[in-house]
N, C-alpha and C positions, 0 to 999 in steps of 0.2 A: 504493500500500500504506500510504503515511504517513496517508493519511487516515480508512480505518477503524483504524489504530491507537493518532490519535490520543487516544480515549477512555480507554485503558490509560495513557497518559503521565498525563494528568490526574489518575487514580485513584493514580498512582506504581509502576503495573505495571513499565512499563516506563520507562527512562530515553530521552531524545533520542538518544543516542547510537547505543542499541539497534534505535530507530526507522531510522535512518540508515544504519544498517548491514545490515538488516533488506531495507533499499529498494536496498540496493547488491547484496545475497547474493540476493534476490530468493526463491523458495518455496523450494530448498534449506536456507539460512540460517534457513529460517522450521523447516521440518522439523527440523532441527537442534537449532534452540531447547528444539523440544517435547522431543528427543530427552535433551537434559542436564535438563531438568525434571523427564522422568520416571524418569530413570536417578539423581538427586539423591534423591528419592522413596522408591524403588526399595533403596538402598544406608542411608538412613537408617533405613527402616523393617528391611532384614536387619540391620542392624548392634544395632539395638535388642533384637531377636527373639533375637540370638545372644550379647547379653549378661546375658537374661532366664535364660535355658536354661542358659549357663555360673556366674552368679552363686553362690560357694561349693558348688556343685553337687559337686564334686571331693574334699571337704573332708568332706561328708556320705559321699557316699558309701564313702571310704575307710575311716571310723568304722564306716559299718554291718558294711561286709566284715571288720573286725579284729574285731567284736562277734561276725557270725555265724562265723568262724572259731574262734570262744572255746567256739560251741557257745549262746550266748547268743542262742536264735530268737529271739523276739521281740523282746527289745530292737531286734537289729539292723531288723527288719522294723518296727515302729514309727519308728525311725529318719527310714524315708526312707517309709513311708503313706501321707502326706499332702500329698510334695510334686507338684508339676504339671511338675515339667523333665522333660526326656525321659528322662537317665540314669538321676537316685532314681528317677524314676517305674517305667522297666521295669525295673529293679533290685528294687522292692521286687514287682512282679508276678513276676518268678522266682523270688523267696524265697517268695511264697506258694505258687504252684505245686508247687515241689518240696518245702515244707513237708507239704501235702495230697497229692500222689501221686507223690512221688520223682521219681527218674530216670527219665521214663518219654516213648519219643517224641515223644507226643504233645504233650507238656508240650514239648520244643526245636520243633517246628514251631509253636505256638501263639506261642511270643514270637520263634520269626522273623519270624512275621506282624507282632506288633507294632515289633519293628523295622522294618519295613519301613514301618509306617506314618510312626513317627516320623522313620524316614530322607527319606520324601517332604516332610514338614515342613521340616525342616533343610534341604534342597535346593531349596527353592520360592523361586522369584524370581533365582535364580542363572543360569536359561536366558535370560529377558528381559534382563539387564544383558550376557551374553556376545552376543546378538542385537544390541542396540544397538552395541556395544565395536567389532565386526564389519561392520555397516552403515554407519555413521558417515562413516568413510573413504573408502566407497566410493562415499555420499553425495557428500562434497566434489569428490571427481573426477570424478563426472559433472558437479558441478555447473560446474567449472573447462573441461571436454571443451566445455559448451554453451556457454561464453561467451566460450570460444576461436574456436570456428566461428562465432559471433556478430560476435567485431572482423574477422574476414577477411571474414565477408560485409561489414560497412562499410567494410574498405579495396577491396574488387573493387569498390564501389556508388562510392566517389571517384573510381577511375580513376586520371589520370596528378597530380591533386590530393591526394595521401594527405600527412595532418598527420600527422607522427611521434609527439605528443604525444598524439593519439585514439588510437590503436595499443595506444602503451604503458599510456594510462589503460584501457582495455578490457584489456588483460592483465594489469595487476594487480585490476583486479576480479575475474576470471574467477579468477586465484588466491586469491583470500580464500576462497571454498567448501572450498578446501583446508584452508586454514590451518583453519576452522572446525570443519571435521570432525575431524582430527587433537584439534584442543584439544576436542574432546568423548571423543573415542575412549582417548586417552592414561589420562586420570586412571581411566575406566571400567574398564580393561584392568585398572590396579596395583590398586583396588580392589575389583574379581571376583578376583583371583587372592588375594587378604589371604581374603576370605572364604571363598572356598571352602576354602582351605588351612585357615581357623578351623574349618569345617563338617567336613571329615576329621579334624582333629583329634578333636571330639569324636562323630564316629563310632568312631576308636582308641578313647577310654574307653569306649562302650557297650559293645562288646565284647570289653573285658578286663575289665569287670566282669561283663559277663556270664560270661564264661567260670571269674572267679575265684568266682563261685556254683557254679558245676557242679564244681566241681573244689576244695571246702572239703571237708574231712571228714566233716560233713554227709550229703553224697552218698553215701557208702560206706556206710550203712546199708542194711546188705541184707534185711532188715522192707520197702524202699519208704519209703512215705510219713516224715517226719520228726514224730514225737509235741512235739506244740508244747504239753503240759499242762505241764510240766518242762523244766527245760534239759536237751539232748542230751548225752549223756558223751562226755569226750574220751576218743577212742581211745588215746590213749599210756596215760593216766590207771587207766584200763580194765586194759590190761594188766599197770601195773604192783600193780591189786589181785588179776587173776588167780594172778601169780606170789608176793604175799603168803602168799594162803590156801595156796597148794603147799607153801610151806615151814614 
């Protein structure tokens, strides 16, 4: 194995060490390799994705809800227009919808759709690294299972000559596959659980902001649709010119 690898060493791919260790773990070790490579990969590019998506996102968003709460359509819906995260983003698509045709089914099945899609976004790449997290281990014990039946078939091949020293050298081999896998599997594990818990989390906020749009004062315009030429009247507001003119 050291020798088509040694190409990699030259280039600085790989270190001697790796090579050697590579040649002792044998294609487990080698599987392994790929497996922390890609699980490396994998956890940089989600962690990148999930700080793109979170970036002040929380911060906008709360503005635009205390805006449309005000009754201030548009501003608040300009607010978040133009951003590309997934919360502003279907945040400011419910404010338009129920600006243009209220509270109307169709309008919550249309951005559950969108949720949903944006849900599969936030969740992509989080099955491959629990895959790996998973495999990893079980990698190393087979690989440990084969190279354990491996020394006993060279001590039954010695006979009444067995060096205690081949024995032991063949089962601590056979246990690095372990050790391998584990040191792939461990870090994978604490790091799918960080993200995904990040990924829940800001599925919590899409849908408390989604919900804090159906449920602003807004929506209780029983006309339907929200007239966006003017700002909307607060309902308190409202009544207290009602009860002016009365008296």
């Amino acid at each position: 194995m050291s020798e088509w690898l040694s190409p990699l060493v030259e280039m600085g791919v790989l270190t001697p060490g790796l090579v050697e260790l590579l040649g002792i773990g044998g294609p487990v070790v080698a599987i392994l390799l790929v497996f922390s490579m890609v699980s490396v990969t994998l956890i940089v590019g989600k962690s990148l994705q999930l700080f793109l998506a979170t970036w002040q996102s929380k911060t906008k968003v709360s503005d635009s809800l205390s805006l449309w709460r005000d009754g201030q359509v548009r501003d608040a819906h300009s607010l978040l227009m133009a951003s590309q995260q997934p919360v502003p983003a279907l945040v400011a698509s419910a404010m338009a919808s129920v600006m243009r045709h209220g509270d109307a089914p169709l309008v919550r099945e249309e951005l559950a759709r969108q949720a949903s899609r944006h849900l599969a976004s936030l969740k992509s790449y989080l099955k491959p690294l629990e895959v790996i997290a998973t495999l990893s281990p079980l990698l190393g014990l087979l690989g440990t299972v084969m190279g354990m039946i491996l020394a006993f078939q060279q001590m039954e091949a010695a006979g009444n000559q067995v060096d205690p020293s081949v024995l032991s050298g063949g089962i601590w081999q056979a246990l690095l596959t372990t050790a391998a896998g584990l040191i792939v599997a461990i870090p994978v594990v604490m790091l799918h659980s960080y993200l995904e818990r990040k990924t829940d989390r800001l599925v919590d906020e899409m849908e408390d902001a989604l919900t804090a749009v159906f449920t602003g004062p807004l929506v209780g315009n029983t006309s339907g649709a929200v007239n966006v030429s003017e700002p909307a009247a607060n309902p308190l507001n409202a009544s207290d010119e009602r009860r002016g003119h009365a008296a």
